[in-house]
C-alpha positions as CSV (number, residue, x, y, z in Angstrom):
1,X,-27.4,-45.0,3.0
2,X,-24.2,-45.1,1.1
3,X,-21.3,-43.1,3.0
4,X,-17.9,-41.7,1.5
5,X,-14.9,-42.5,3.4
6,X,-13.0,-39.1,3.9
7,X,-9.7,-40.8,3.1
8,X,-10.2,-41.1,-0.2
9,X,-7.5,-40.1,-2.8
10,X,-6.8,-38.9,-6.2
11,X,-3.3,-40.2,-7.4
12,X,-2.2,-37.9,-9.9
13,X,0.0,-39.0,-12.9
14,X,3.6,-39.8,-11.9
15,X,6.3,-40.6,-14.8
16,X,7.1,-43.1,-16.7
17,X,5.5,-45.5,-19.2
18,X,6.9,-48.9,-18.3
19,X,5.2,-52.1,-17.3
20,X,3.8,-52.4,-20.9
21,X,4.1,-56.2,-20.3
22,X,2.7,-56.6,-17.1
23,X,-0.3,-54.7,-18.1
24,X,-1.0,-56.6,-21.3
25,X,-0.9,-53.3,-23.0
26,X,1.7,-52.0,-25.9
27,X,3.6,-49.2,-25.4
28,X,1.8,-47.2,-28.0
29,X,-1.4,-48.0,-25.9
30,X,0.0,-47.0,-22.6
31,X,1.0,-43.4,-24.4
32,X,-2.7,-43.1,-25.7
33,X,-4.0,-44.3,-22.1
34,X,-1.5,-42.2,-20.2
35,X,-2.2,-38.7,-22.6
36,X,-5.9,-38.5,-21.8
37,X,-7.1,-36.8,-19.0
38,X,-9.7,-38.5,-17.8
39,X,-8.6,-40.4,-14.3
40,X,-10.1,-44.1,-14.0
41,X,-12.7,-43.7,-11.7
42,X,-12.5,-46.7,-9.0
43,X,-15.9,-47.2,-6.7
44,X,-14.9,-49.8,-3.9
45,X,-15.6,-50.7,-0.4
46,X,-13.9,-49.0,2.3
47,X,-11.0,-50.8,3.9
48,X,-10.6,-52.9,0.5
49,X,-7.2,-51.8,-0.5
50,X,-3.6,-50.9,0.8
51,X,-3.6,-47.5,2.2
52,X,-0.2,-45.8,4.4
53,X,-1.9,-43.4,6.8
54,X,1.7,-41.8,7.2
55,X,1.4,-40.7,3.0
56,X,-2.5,-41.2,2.9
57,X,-2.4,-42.8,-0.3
58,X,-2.7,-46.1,-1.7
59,X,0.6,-47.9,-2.1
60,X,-0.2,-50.1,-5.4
61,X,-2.2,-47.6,-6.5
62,X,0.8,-45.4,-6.4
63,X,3.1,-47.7,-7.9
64,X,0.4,-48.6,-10.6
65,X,0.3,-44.9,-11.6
66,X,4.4,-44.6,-11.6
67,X,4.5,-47.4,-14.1
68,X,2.2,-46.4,-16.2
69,X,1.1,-42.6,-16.3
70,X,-2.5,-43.3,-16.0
71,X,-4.2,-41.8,-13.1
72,X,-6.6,-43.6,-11.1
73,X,-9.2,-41.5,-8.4
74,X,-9.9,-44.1,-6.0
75,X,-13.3,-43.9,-4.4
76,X,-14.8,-46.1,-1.2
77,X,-18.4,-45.3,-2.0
78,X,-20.1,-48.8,-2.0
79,X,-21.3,-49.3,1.8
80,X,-23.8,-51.9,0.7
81,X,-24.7,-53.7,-2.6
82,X,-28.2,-52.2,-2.8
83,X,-28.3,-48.5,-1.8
84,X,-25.1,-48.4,-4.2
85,X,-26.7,-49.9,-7.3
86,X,-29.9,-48.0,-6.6
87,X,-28.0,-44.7,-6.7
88,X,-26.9,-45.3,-10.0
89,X,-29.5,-47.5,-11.7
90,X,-31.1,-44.1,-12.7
91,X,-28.1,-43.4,-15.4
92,X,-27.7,-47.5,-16.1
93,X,-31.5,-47.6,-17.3
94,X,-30.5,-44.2,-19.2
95,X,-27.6,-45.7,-20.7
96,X,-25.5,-42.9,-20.0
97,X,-22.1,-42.6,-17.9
98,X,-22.4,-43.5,-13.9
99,X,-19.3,-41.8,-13.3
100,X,-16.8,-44.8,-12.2
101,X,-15.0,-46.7,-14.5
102,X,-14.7,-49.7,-12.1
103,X,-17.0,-50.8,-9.9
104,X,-16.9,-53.9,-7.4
105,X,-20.1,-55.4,-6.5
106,X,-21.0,-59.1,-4.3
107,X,-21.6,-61.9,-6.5
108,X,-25.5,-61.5,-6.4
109,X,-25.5,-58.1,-7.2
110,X,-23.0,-58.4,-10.2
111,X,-25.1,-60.8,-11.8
112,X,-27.9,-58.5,-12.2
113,X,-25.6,-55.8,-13.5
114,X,-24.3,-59.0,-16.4
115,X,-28.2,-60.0,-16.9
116,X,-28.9,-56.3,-17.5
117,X,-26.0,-55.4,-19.9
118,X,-24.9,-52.7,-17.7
119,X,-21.6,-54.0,-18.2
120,X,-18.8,-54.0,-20.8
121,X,-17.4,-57.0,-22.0
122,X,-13.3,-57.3,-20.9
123,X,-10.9,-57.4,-23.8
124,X,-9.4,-60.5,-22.6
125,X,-5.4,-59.8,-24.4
126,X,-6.0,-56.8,-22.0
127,X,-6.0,-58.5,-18.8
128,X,-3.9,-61.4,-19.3
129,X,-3.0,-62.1,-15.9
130,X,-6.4,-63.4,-15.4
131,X,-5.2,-66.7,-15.8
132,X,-3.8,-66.3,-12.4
133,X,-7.2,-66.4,-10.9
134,X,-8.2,-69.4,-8.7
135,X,-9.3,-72.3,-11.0
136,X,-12.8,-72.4,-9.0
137,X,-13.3,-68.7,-9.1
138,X,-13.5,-68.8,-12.9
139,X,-16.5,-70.2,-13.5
140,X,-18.5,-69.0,-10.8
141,X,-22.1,-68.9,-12.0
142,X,-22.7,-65.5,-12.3
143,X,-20.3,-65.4,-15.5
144,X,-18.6,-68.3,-16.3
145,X,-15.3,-67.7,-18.1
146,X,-15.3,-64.6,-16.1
147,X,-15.5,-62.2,-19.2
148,X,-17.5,-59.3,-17.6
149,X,-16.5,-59.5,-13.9
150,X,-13.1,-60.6,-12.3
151,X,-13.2,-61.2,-8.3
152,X,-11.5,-58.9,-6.2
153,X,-11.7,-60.7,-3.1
154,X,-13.5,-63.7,-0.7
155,X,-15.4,-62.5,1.5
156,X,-16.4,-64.3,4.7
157,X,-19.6,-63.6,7.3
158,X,-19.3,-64.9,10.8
159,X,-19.3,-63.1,14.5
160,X,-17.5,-60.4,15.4
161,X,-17.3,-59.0,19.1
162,X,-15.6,-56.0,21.4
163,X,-13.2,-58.5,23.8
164,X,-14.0,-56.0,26.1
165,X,-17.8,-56.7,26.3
166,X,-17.5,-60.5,25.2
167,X,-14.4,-61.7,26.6
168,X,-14.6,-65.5,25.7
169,X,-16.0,-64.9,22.1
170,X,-18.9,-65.5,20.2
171,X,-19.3,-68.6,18.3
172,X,-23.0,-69.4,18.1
173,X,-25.9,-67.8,17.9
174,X,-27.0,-68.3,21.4
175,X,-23.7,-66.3,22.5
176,X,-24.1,-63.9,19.9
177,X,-28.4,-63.1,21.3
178,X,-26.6,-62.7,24.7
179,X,-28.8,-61.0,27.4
180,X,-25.4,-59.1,27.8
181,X,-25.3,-57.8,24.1
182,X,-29.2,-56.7,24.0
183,X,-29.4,-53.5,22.3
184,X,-25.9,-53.3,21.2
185,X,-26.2,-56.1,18.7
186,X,-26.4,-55.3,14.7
187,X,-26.4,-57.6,11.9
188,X,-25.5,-56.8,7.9
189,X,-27.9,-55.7,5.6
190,X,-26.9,-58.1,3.5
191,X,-29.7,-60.6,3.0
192,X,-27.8,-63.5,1.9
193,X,-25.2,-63.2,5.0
194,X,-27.1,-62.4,7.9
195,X,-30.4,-64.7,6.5
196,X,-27.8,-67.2,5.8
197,X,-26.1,-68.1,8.9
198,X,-29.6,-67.4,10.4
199,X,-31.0,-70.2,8.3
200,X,-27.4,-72.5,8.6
201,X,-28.2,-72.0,12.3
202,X,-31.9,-73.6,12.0
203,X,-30.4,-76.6,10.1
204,X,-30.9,-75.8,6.6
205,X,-28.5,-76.1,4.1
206,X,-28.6,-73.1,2.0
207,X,-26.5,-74.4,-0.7
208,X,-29.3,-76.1,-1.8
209,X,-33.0,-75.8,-2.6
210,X,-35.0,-75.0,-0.1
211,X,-38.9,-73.9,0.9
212,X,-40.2,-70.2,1.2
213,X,-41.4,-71.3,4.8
214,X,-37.4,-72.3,5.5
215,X,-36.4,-68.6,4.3
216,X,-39.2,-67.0,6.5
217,X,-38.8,-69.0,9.7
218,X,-34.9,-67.3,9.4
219,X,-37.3,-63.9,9.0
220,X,-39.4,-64.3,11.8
221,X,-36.2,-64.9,13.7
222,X,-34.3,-61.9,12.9
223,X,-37.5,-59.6,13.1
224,X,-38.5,-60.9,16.7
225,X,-35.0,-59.9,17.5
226,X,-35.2,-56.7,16.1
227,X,-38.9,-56.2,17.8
228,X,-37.8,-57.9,21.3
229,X,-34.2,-54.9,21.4
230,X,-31.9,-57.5,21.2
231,X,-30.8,-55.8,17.2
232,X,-30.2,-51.9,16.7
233,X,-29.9,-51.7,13.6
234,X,-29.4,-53.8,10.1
235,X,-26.3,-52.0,8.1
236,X,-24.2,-51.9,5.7
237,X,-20.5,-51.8,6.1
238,X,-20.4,-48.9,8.8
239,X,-21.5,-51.3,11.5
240,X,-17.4,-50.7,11.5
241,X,-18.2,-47.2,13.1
242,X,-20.8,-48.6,15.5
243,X,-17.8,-51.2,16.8
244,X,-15.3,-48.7,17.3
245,X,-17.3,-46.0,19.5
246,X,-19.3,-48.8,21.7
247,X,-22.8,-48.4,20.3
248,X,-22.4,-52.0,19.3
249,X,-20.7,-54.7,21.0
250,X,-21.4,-58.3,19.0
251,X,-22.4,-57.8,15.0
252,X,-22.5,-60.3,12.4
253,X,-19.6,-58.9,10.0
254,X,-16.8,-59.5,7.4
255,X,-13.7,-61.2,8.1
256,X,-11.7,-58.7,6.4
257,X,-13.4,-55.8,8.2
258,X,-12.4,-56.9,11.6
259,X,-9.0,-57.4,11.0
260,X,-8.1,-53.9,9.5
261,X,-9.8,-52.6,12.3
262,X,-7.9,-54.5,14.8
263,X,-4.9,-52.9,13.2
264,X,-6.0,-49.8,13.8
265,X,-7.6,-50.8,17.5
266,X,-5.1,-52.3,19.5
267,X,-6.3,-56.0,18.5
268,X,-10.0,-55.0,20.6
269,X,-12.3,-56.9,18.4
270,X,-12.6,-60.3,18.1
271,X,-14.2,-62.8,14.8
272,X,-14.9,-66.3,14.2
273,X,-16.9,-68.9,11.8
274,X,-20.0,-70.0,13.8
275,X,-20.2,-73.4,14.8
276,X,-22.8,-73.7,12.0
277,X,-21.3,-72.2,9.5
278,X,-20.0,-68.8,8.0
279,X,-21.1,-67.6,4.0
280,X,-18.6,-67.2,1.2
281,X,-18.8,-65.3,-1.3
282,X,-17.0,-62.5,-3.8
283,X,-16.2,-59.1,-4.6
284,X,-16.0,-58.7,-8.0
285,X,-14.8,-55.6,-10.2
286,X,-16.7,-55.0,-13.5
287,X,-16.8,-52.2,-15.8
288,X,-19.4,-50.2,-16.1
289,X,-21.3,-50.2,-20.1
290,X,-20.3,-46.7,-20.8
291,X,-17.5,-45.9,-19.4
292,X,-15.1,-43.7,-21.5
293,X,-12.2,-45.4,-20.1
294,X,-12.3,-48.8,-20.2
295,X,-8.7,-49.6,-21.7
296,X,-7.6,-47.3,-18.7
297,X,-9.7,-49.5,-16.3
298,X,-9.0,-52.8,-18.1
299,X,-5.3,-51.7,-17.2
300,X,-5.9,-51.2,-13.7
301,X,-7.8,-54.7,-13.4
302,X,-4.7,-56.5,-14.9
303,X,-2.4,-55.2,-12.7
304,X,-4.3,-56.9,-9.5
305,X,-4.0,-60.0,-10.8
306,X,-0.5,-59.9,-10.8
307,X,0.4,-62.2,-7.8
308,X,2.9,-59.9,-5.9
309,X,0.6,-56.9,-6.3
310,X,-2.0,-59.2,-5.1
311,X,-0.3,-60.2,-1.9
312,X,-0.1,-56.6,-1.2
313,X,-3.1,-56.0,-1.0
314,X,-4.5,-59.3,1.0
315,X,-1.6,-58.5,3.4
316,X,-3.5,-55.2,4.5
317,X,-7.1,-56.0,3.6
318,X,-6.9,-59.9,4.7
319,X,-9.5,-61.0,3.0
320,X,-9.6,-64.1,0.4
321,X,-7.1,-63.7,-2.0
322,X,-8.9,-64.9,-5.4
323,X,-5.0,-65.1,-7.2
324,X,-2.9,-68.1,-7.1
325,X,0.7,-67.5,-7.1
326,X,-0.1,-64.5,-4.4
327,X,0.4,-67.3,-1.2
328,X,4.0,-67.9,-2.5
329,X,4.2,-64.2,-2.9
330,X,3.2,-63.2,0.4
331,X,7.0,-65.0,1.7
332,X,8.0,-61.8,0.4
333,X,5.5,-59.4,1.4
334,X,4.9,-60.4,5.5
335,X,5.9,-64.1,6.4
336,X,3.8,-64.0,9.0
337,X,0.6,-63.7,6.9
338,X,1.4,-66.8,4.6
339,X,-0.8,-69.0,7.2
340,X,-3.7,-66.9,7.5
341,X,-6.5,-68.7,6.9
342,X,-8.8,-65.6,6.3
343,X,-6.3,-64.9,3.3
344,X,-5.7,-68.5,2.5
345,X,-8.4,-71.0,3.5
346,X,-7.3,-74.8,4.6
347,X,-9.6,-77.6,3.3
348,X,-11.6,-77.6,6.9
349,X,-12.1,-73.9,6.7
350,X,-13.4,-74.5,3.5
351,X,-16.1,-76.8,4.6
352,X,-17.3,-74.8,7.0
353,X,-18.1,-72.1,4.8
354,X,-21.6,-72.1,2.6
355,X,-22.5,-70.2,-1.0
356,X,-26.1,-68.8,-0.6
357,X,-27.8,-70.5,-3.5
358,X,-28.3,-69.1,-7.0
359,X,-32.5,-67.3,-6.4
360,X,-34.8,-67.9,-9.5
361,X,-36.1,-63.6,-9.9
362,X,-39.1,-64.4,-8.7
363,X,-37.7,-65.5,-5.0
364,X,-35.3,-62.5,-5.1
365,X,-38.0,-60.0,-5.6
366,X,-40.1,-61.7,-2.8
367,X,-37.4,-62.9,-0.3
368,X,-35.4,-59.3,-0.3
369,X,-39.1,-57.8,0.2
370,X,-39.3,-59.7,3.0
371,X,-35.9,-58.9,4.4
372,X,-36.5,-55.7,3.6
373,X,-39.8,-55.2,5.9
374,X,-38.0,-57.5,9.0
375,X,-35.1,-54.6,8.8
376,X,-37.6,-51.9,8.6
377,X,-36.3,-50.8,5.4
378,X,-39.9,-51.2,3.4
């Protein structure tokens, strides 16, 4: 089930009406935007963006507001790809408002939303810092020339552990199905990561076409070890939770994730690529069909792709950082972070990380119906 982070924030309208360039707005446009009271309505992730706990606000959020007047309500709502769109799909079917103006969504989900039309199409001399995305980001084949959806961030899936419990790490599968982790092991609810380094685990390259019977013998895996104690529970992002009170102890989980929290743990959790491979994909943010404030959100979207703003943001979410310039940027921002592969990849990380293959419908419906049962979710 979808949770609702109690940090969130609504940053109010501050002064000033500058920026006009950086947004790819005129000044004109940025009075309209700034009169209206209706706040852009931002549906993320939780621990996706900067946040001070000392001000609890958002920092770029903040500064994004100061330069432009136009409010943003902030929202970390999305725990996983599925309960999220199902929540709203109600009012997408409807064609009627969902009630966020921005939403960011994993690659396989935001294809759906394209292929349904439940988004709007981006006024490209709105955003014109999206030619600071990474060449290879912007063609992905979920929209190429990224005209409905713009990534937010890289994710990567691997092993994360408590250095308490696992003290020399987990980097296989084998260490990872411990006899010492049984019970206290949990794995993502999302299919494509958790099925994936499953199936990169049994050999099969999942970058490429492969059988039903390939897919299911990663099933039959995961549900044995769901049946035999060894997993309590499949989840979406609060398997975060479960790692900071004990309950669980090795998960498979996001780069990203395990960082923050290490910043707010005293560095007690612990996260590699498997030996056969971690999953790559994106985050992407999209607007939703009707929303009534998509120059307002179109705004907002430009001003991440500015690479400063973007190093910001990777310096406290460390994830991928989809914008070029942004590595150059962080020298500013925290040195220290400039060689961080989790933000900025070297060509060997690269090749150890897999894209989950493109699924016809008819393998989506059937292999997250299977997934779904081996979690105990259908």
């Amino acid at each position: 089930m979808a949770i609702e982070i109690s940090r969130r924030n609504l940053i109010k309208a501050a002064g000033g009406l500058g920026a006009a360039s950086l947004l790819g707005l005129s000044n004109e446009e940025i009075a309209q935007a700034a009169s209206t009271k209706n706040a852009v309505r931002f549906a993320n992730w939780s621990l996706y963006l900067d946040y001070d706990n000392k001000t609890k606000s958002y920092p770029t959020l903040v500064d994004f507001t100061k330069k432009t007047g136009i409010p943003v309500n902030y929202m970390e709502v999305v725990d996983d790809n599925d309960t999220f769109t199902a929540k709203v799909t109600p009012q997408l079917r409807l064609k009627k408002d969902i009630g966020y103006d921005i939403v960011v969504l994993t690659e396989w989900m935001a294809a759906r939303w394209i292929n349904g039309k439940y988004v709007a199409k981006f006024d490209d001399t709105k955003i014109p810092n999206k030619k600071n995305v990474l060449p290879f980001l912007l063609n992905r084949p979920l929209d190429p020339g990224r005209h409905y959806s713009l990534p937010w961030a890289g994710v990567i899936a691997g092993f994360a552990w408590s250095n308490q419990k696992n003290p020399k790490g987990i980097h296989t599968m084998e260490q990872l199905f411990a006899p010492a982790n049984k019970g206290k092991i949990e794995v993502l609810s999302e299919m494509r990561d958790t099925i994936g380094l499953i199936m990169l685990w049994q050999g099969v390259d999942i970058t490429k076409p492969f059988s039903g019977d390939k897919f299911m013998n990663a099933i039959d895996f995961l549900q044995k070890m769901i049946h035999d104690g060894y997993i309590r529970q499949v989840k979406g992002q609060s398997y975060q939770e479960d790692l900071i009170s004990g309950d669980a102890v090795a998960v498979i989980g996001w780069s990203g994730d395990i960082n923050q929290l290490n910043a707010q743990n005293s560095n007690r959790f612990g996260f590699a690529i498997p030996e056969s491979g971690g999953t790559f994909s994106t985050d992407n943010m999209m607007i939703p069909a009707l929303s009534p404030n998509k120059v307002n959100a179109e705004a907002v979207i430009n001003y991440y792709y500015d690479p400063m703003v973007a190093a910001r943001v990777a310096n406290y979410i460390n994830y991928i950082c989809p914008v070029a310039g942004a590595q150059q940027a962080m020298e500013k921002v925290n040195p220290a972070q400039v060689s961080n592969k989790l933000i900025f990849p070297d060509d060997a990380m690269w090749k150890n990380l897999k894209v989950f293959r493109d699924l016809s419908q008819a393998e989506q419906i059937s292999f997250s119906t299977e997934f779904q049962k081996a979690s105990g979710n259908a």
